[in-house]
Backbone as a chain_set.jsonl record, in Angstrom:
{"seq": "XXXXXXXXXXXXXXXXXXXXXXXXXXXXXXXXXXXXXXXXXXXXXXXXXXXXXXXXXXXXXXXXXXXXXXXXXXXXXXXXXXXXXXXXXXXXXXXXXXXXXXXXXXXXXXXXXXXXXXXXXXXXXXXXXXXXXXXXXXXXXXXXXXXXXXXXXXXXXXXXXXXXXXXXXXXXXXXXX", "coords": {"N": [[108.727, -36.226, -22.985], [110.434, -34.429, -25.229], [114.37, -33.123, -24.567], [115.882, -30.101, -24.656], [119.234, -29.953, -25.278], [122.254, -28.8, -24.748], [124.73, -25.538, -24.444], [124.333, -22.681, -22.136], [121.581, -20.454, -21.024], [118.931, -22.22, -19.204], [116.294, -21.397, -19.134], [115.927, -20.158, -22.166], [115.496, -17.635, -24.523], [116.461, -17.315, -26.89], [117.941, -19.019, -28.902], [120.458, -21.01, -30.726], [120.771, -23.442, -33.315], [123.185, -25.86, -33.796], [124.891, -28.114, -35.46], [127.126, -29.546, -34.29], [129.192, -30.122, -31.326], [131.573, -29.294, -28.701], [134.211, -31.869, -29.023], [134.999, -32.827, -26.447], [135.477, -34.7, -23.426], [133.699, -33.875, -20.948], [131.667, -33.062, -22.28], [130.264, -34.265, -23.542], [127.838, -36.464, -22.427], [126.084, -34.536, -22.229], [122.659, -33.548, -20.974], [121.024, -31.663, -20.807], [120.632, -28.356, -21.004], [123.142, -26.261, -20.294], [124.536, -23.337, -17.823], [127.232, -22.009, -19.304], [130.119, -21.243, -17.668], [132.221, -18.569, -16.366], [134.977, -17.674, -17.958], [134.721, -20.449, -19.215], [134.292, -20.79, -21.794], [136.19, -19.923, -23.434], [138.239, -21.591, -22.218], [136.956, -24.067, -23.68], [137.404, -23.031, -26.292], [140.356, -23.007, -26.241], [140.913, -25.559, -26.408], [139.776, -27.058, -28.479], [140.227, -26.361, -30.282], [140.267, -23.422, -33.458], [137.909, -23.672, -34.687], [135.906, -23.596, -32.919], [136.05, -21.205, -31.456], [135.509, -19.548, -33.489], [132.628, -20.187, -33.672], [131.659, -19.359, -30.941], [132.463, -16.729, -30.828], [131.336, -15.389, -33.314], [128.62, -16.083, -32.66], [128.809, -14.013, -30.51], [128.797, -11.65, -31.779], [126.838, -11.807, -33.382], [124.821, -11.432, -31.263], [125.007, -9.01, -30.225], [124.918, -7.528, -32.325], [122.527, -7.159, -32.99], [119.002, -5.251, -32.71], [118.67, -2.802, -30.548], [116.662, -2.335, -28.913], [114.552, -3.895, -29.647], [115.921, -6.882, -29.14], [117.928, -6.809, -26.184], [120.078, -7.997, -24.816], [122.826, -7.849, -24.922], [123.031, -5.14, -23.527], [124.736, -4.736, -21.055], [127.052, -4.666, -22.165], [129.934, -2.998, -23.446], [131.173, -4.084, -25.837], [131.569, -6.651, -28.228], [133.082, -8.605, -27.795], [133.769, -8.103, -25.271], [130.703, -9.31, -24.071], [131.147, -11.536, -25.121], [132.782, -12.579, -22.871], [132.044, -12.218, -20.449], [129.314, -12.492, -20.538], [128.139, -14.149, -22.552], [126.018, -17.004, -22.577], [125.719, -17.461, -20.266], [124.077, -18.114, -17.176], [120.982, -17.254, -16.535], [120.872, -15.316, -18.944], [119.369, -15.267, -20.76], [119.79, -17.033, -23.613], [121.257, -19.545, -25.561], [122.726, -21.713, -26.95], [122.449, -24.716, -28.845], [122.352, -27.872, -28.911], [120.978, -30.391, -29.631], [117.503, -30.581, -31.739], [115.504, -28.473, -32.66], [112.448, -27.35, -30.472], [109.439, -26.203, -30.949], [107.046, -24.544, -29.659], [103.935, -23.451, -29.198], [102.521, -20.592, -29.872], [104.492, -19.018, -28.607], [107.789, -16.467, -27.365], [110.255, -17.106, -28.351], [113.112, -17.229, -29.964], [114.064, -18.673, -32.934], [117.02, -20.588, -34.475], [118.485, -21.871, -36.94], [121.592, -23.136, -38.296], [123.014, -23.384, -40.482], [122.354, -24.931, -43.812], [122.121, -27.141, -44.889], [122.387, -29.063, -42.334], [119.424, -28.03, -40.812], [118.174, -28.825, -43.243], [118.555, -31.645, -43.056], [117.484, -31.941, -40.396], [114.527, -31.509, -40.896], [114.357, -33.37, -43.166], [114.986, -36.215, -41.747], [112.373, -36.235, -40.046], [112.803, -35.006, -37.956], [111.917, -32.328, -37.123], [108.874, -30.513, -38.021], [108.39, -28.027, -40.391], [107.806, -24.802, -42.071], [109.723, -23.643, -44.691], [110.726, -21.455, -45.797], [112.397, -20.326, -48.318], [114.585, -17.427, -48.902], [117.292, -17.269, -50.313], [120.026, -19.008, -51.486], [120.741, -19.393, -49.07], [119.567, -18.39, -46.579], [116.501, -18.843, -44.799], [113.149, -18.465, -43.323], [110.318, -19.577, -41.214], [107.928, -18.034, -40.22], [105.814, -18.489, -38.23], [106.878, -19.804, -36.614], [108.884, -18.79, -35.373], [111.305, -18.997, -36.775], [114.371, -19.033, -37.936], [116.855, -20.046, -40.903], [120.25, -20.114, -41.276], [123.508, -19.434, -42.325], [126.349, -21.571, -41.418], [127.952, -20.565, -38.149], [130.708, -19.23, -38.417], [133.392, -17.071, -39.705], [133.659, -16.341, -42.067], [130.951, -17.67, -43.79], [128.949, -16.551, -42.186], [129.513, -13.903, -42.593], [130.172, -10.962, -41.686], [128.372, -8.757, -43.246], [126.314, -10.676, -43.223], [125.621, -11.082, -41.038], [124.579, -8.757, -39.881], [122.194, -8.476, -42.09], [120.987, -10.827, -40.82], [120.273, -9.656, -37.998], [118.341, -7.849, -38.988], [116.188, -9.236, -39.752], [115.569, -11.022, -37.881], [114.612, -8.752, -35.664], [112.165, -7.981, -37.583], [110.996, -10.201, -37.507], [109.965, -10.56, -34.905], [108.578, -8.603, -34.47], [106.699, -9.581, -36.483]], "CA": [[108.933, -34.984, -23.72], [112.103, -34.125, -25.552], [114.328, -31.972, -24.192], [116.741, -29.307, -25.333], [121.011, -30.112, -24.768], [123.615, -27.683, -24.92], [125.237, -24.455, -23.324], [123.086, -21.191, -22.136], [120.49, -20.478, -19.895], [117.981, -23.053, -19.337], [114.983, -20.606, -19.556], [116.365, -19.22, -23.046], [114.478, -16.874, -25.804], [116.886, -16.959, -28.299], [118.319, -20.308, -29.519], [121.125, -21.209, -31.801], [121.37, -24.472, -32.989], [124.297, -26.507, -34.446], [124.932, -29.868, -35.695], [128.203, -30.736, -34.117], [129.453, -29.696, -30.022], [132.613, -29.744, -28.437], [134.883, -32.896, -28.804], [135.666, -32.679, -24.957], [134.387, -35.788, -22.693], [132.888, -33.358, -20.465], [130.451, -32.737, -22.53], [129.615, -35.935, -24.528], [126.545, -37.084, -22.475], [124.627, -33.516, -21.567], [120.971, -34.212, -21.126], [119.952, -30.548, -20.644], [121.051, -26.818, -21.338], [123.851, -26.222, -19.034], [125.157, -22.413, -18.13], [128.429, -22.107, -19.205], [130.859, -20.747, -16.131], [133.516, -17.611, -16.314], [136.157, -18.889, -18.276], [134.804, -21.921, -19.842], [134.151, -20.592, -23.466], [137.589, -20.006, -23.696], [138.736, -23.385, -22.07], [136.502, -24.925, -24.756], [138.546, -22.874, -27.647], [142.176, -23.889, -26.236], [140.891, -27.682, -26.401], [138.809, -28.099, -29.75], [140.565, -25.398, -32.047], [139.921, -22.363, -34.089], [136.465, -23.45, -35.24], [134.575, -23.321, -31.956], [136.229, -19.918, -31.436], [134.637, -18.75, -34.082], [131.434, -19.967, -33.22], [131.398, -18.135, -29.995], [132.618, -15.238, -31.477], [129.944, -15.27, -34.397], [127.044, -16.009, -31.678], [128.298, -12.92, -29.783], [128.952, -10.512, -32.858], [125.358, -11.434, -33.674], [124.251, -10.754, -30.484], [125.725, -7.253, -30.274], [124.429, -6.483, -33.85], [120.878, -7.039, -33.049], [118.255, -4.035, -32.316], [119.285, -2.708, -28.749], [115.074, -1.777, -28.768], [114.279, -5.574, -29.753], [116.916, -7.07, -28.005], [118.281, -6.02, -24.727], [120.957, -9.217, -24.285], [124.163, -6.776, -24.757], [122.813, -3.456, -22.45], [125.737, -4.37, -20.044], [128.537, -4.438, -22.669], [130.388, -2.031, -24.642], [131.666, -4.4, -27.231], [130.634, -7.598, -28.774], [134.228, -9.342, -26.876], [133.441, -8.016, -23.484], [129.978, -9.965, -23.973], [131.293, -12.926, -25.221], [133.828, -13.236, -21.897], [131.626, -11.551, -19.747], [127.837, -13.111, -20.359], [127.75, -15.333, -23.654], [125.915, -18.499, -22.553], [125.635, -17.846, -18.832], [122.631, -18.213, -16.206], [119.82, -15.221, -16.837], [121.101, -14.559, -20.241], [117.814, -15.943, -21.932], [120.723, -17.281, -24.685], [121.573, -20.796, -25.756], [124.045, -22.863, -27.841], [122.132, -26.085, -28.344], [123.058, -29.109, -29.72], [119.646, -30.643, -30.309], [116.568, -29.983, -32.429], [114.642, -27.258, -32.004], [111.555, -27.464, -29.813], [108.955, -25.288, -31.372], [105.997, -24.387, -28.624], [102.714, -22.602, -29.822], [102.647, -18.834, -29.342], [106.115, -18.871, -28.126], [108.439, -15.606, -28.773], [111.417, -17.829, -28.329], [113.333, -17.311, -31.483], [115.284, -20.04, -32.975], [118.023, -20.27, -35.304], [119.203, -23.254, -37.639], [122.814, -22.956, -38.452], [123.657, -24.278, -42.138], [121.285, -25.151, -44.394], [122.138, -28.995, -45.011], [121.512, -28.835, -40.747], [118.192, -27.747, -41.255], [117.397, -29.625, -44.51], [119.033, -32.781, -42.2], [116.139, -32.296, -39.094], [113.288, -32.152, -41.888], [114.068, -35.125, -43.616], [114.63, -37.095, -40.864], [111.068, -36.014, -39.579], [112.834, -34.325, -36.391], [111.427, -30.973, -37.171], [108.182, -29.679, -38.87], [108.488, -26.301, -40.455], [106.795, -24.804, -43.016], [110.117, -23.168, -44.337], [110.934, -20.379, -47.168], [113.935, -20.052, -48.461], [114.659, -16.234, -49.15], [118.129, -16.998, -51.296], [120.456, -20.088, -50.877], [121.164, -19.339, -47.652], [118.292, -18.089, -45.358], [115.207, -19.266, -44.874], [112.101, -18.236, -42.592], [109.112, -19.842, -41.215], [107.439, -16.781, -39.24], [104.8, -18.983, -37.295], [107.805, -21.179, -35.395], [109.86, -18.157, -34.89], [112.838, -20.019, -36.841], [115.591, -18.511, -39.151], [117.526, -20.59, -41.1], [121.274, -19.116, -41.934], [125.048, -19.756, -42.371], [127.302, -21.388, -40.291], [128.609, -19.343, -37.507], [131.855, -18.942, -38.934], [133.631, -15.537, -40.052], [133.75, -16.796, -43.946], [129.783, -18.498, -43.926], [128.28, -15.682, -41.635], [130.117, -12.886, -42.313], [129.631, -9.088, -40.888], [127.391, -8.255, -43.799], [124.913, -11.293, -43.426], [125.276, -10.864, -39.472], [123.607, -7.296, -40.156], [120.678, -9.093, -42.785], [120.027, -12.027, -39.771], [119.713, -9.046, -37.009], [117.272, -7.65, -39.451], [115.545, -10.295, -39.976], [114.991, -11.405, -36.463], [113.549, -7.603, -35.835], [111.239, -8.114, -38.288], [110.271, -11.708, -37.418], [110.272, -10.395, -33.601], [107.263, -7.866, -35.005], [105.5, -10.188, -37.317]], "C": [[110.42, -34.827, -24.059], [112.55, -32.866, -24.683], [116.274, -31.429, -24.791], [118.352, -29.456, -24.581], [121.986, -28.998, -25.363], [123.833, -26.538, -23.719], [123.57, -23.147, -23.336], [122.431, -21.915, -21.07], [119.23, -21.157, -20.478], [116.7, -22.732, -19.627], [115.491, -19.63, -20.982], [115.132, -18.372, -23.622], [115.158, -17.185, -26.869], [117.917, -18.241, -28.011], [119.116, -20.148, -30.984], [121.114, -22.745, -31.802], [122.328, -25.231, -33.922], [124.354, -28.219, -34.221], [125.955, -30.692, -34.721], [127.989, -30.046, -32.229], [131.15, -29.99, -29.665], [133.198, -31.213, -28.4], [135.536, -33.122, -28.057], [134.758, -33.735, -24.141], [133.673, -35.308, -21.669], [131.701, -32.796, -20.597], [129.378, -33.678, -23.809], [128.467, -36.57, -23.771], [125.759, -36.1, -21.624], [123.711, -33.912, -21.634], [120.077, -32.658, -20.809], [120.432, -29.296, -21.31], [121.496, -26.413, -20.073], [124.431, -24.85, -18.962], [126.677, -22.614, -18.203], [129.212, -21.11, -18.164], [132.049, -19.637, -17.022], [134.694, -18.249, -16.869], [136.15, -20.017, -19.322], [134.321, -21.547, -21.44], [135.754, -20.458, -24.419], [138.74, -21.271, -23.098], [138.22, -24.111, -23.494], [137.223, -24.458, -26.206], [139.625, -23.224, -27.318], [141.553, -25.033, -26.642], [140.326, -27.506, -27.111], [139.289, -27.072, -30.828], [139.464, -23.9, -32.316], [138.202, -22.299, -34.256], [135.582, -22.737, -34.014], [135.251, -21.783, -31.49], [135.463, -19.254, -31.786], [132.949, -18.982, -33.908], [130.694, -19.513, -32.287], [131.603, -16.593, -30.436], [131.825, -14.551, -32.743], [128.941, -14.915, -33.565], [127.5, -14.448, -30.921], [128.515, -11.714, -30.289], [127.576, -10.534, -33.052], [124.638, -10.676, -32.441], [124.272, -8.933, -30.207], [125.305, -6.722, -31.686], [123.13, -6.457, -33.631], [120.609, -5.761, -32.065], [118.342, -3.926, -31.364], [117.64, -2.88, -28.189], [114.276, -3.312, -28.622], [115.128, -6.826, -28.964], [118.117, -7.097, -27.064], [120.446, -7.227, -24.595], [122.392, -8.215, -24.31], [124.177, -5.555, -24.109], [124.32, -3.373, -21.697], [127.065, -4.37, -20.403], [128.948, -3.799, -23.345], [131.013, -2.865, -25.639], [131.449, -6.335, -27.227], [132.094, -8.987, -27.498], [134.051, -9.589, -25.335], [131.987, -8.964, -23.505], [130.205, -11.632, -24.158], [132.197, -13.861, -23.945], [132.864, -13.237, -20.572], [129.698, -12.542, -19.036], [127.462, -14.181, -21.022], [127.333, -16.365, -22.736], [125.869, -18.57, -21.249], [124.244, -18.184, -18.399], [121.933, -16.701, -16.416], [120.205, -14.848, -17.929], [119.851, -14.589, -21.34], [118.794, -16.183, -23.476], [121.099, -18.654, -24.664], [122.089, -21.604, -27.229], [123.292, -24.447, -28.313], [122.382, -27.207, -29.433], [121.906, -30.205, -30.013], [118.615, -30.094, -30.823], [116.055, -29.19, -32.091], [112.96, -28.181, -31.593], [110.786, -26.144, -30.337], [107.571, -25.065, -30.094], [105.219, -23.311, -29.742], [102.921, -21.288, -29.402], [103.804, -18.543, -28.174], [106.706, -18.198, -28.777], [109.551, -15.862, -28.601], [112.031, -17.332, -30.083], [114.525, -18.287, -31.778], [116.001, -19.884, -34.463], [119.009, -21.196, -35.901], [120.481, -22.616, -38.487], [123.335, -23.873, -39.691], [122.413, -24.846, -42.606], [121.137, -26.961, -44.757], [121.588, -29.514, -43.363], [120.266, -28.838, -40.612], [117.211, -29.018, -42.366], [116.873, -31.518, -43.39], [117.698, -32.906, -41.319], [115.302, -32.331, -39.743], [113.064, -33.282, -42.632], [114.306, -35.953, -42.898], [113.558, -37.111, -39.968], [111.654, -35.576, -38.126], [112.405, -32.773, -36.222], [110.154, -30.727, -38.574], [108.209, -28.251, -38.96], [107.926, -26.276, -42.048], [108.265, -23.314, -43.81], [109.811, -22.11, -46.055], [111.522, -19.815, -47.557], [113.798, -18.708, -49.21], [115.726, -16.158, -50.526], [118.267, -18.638, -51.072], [120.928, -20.17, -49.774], [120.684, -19.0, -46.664], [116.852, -18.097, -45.85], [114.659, -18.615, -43.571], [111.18, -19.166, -42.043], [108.806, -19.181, -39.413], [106.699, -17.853, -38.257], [105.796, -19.99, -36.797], [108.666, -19.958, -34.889], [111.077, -18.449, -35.038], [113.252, -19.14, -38.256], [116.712, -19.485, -39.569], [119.177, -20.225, -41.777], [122.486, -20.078, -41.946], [125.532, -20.077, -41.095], [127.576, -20.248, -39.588], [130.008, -19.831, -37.68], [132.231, -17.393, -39.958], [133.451, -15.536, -41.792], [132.024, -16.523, -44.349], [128.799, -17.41, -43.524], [128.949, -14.508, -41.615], [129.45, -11.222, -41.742], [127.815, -8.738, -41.449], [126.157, -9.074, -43.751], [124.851, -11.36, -41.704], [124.073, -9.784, -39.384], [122.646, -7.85, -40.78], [120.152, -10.047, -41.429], [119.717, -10.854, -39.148], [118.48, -8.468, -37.414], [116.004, -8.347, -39.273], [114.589, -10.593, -39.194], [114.227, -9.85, -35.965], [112.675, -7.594, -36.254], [110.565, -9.125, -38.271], [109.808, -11.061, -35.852], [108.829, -9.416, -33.952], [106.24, -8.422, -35.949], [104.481, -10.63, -36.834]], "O": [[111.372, -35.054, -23.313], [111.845, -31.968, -24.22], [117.295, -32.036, -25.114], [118.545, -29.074, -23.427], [122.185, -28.628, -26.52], [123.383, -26.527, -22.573], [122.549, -22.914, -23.983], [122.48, -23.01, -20.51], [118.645, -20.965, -21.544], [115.959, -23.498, -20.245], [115.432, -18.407, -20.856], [113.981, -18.47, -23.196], [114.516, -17.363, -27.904], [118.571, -18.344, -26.974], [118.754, -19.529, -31.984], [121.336, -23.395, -30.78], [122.008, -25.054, -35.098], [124.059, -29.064, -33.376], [125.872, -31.875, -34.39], [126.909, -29.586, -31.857], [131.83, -30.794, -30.302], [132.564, -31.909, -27.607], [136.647, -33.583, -28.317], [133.529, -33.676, -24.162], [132.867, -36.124, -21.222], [130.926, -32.28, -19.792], [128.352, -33.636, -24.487], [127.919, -37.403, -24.493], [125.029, -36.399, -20.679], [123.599, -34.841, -22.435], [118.864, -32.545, -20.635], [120.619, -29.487, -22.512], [120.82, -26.222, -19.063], [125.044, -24.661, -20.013], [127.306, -23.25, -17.356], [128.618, -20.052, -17.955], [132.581, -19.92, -18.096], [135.296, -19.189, -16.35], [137.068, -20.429, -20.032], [133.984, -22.515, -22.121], [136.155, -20.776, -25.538], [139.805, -21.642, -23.592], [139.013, -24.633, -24.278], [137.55, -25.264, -27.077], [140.154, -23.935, -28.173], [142.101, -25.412, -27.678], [139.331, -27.948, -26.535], [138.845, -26.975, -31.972], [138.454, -23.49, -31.744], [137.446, -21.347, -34.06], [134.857, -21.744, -34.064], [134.3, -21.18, -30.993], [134.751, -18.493, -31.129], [132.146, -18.055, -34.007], [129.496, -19.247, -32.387], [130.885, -15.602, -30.302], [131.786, -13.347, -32.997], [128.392, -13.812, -33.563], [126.561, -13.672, -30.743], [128.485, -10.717, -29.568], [126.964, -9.471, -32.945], [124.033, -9.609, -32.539], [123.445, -8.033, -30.062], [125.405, -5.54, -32.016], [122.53, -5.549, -34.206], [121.307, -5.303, -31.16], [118.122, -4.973, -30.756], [117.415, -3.494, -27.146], [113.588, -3.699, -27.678], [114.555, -7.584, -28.182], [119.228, -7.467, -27.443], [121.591, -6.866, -24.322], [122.832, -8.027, -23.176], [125.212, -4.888, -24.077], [124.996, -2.344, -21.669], [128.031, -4.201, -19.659], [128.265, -3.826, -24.368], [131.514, -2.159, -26.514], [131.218, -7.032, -26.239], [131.796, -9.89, -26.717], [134.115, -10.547, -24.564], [132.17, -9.709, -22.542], [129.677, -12.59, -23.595], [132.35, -15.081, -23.869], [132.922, -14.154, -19.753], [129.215, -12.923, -17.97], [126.727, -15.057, -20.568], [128.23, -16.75, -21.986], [125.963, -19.712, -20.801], [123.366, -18.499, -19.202], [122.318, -15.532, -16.429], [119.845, -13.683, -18.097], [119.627, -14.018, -22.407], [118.472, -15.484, -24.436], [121.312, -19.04, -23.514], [121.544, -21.863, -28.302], [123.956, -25.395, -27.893], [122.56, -27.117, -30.648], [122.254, -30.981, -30.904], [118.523, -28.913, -30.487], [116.079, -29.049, -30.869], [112.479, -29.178, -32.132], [111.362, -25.063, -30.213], [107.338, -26.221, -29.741], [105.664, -22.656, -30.685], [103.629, -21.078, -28.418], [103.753, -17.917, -27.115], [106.797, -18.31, -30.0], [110.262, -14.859, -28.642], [111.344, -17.174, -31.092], [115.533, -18.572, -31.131], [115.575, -19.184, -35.381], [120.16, -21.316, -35.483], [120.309, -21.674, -39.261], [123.976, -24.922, -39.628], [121.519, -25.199, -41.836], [120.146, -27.689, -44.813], [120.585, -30.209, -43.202], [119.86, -29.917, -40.178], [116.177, -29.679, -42.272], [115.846, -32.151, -43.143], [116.922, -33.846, -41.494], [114.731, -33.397, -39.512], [112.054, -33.972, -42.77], [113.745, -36.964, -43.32], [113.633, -37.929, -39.051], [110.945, -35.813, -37.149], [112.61, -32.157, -35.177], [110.433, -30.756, -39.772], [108.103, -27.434, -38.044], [107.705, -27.167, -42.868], [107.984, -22.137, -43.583], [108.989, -22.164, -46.969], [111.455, -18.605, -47.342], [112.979, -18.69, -50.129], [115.486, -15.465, -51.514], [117.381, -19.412, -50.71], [121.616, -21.15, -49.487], [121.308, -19.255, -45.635], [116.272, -17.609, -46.82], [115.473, -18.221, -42.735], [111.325, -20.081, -42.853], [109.118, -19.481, -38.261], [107.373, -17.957, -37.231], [105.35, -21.116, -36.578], [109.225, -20.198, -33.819], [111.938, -18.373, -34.161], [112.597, -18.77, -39.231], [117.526, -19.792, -38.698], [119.149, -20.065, -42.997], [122.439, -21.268, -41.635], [125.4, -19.45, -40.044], [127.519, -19.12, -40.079], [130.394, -20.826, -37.066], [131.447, -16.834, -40.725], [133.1, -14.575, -42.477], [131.678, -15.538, -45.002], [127.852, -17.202, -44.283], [129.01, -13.974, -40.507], [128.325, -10.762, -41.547], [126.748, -8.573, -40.857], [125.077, -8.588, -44.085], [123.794, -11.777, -41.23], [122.941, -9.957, -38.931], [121.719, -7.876, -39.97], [118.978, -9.962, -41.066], [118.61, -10.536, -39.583], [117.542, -8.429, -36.617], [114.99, -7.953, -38.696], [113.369, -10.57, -39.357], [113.003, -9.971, -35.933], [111.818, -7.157, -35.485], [109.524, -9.169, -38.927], [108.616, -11.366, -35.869], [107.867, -9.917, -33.369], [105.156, -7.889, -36.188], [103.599, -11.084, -37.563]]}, "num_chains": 1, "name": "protein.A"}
């Protein structure tokens, strides 16, 4: 059975996934979904640059924009910063970073979340993902029966505020379909 690599809690719900991972040799041959530790999100931005900044700081702006009613994952923080230092990507967060394909399970309310659309396009034509998808614009796609959203980089440019607010939607409304 395949199995899912990157940061976050190993029992997640909510799945991001991205093409690339840190360029740190500590994390060049994961084999699972590892929690990331106090500290180490911000070790991993000193050592790999601006980008992966922003991709923590995207993942936990989204998190903090989504429905408090739908999901809970920010209750214990007053601001999207304090979550990202605080919980992003730990143990019990039901949250994950992952760096391989998505794993789709049957009546699973996991929700998953393809990060760039060439990403996406990329795991379908190489037959590493069936999805049945439906592109909304040029930049987000659906397919309700996997529980998968396809969107913009997490980057402040690609994913900005205003399409942070359309994904939280989104996922609300996929989260009730």
């Amino acid at each position: 059975m395949t199995t899912s690599i990157g940061f976050g809690c190993p029992s997640f719900k909510f799945a991001i996934y991205i093409a690339n991972q840190p360029n740190m040799s500590e994390y060049q041959n994961l084999d699972s979904v590892l929690p990331v530790t106090q500290g180490e999100i911000y070790a991993i931005g000193q050592a790999c640059g601006n980008g992966w900044r922003k991709v923590f700081n995207v993942y936990a702006k989204l998190l903090f924009a989504l429905n408090k009613k739908d999901f809970d994952y920010c209750k214990s923080s007053l601001t999207w910063q304090q979550y990202r230092d605080d919980y992003l990507l730990q143990n019990n967060t039901q949250t994950a970073l992952l760096f391989s394909p998505p794993i789709i399970k049957e009546n699973s309310d996991t929700m998953h979340i393809i990060c760039g659309k060439t990403y996406a396009k990329e795991l379908i034509n190489s037959d590493k993902l069936k999805l049945e998808l439906t592109w909304l614009d040029n930049e987000f796609a659906i397919d309700e029966g996997s529980n998968l959203i396809v969107c913009p980089y997490l980057d402040y440019r690609q994913l900005s505020n205003i399409k942070i607010e359309r994904l939280s939607k989104m996922l609300s409304k996929l989260k009730h379909a």
